[in-house]
N, C-alpha and C positions, 0 to 999 in steps of 0.2 A: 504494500500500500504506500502510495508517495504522498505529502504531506501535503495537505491545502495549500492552494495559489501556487504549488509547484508548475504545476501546466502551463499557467498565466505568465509564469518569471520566466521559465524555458520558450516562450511563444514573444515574450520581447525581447528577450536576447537575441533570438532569430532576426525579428525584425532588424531590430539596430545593425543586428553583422552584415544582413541583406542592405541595408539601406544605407552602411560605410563606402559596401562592395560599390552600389549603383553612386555613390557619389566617387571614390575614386577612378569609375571608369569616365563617368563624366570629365572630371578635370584632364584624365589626358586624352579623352576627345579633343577637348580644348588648349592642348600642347605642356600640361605641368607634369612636369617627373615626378613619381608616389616614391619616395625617399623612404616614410617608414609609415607603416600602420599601429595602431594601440601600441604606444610608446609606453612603456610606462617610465616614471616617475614617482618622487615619496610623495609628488602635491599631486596626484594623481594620472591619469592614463592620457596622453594624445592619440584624438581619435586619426588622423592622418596631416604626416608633414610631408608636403610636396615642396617642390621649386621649379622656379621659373625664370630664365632672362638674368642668373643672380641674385635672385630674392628667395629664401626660405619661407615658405610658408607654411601658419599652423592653422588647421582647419577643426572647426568642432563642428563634429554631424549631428544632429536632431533627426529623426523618424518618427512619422505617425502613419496612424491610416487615414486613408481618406475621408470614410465614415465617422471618425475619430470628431469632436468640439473640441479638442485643443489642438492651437497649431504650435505648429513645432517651434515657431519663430520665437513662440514665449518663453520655450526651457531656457533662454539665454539670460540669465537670473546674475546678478551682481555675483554672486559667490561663484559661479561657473565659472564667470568671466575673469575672478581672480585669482581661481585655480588652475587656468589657462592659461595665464598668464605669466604664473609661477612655475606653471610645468615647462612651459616654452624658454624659460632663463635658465632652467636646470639641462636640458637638453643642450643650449648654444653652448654651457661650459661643460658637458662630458662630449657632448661631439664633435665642439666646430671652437676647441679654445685656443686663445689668443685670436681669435679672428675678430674682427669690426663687426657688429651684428648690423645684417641686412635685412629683417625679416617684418614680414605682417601678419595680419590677421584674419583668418577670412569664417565664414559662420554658410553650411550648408543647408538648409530642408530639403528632407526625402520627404515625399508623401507615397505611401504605395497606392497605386490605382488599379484595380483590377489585378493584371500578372505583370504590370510592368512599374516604372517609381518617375513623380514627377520630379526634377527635383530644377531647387533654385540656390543660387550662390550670390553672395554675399561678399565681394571684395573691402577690402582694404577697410573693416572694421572697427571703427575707433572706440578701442574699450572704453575708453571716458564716459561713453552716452548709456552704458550698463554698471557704472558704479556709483557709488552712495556719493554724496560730493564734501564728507570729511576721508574719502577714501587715499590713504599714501601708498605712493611708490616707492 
C-alpha cells in the first residue's frame, strides 16, 4: 500500500521533469546551449543553465496544466527568486571561478496542452521586481 498523495507527488514530479524537458528543447530550438540541468546546490536545485552569444544563463521552469487556475507565472515568489539567485553565485564560483560573471536570468512557463507543452520564456528577468524592497544583496 503506498501512502496518501503519493500518486499526486509522483504525477508532478512527472510533470515538472516533462515540462524542464519541453523547455530545454525549446531554448535550443532557439540557438542556447543546455550547459547543465537540476544543478544542485546547498540554496537549492537549478532547474536549467544554458548559454548563449557569452552569457550564462539561469533558467527557472514553472509547469502547470492547462486545466490547472494557477498559472505558473505566479510560482515566481520572492523566496524562489532568492534562492535562484543564490544558487546561480554558488554555481559561477565552483564552475566558472575567477571568471567576470556574465550571466542573467531568465523565468520559463510550461503549460501542458493536451500531448504537447505551451511554453513561454521570459528573458533577461530582473529579480528586483520579485523581491521585498528591504531585500539585500
Amino acid at each position: 500500500m503506498t501512502a496518501p498523495g503519493t500518486g499526486e507527488a509522483a504525477r508532478r514530479r512527472a510533470l515538472g521533469r516533462a515540462g524542464e524537458t519541453a523547455a530545454a528543447d525549446f531554448l535550443r530550438r532557439h540557438g542556447f546551449d543546455v550547459v547543465a540541468r537540476n544543478y544542485h546546490t546547498p540554496h537549492g536545485e537549478l532547474d536549467l543553465v544554458v548559454a548563449r552569444e557569452g552569457t550564462v544563463i539561469f533558467v527557472e521552469v514553472k509547469t502547470g496544466e492547462a486545466a490547472a487556475t494557477v498559472d505558473p507565472r505566479t510560482q515566481f515568489t520572492p523566496r524562489k527568486v532568492t534562492r535562484l539567485y543564490r544558487a546561480a553565485l554558488d554555481y559561477w564560483e565552483r564552475e566558472r571561478p575567477g571568471e567576470e560573471p556574465n550571466l542573467r536570468f531568465d523565468f520559463v512557463a510550461v503549460v501542458r496542452r493536451g500531448d504537447g507543452f505551451a511554453v513561454e520564456h521570459y528573458e533577461a528577468v530582473a529579480l528586483d521586481d520579485y523581491l521585498p524592497a528591504d531585500f539585500e544583496w
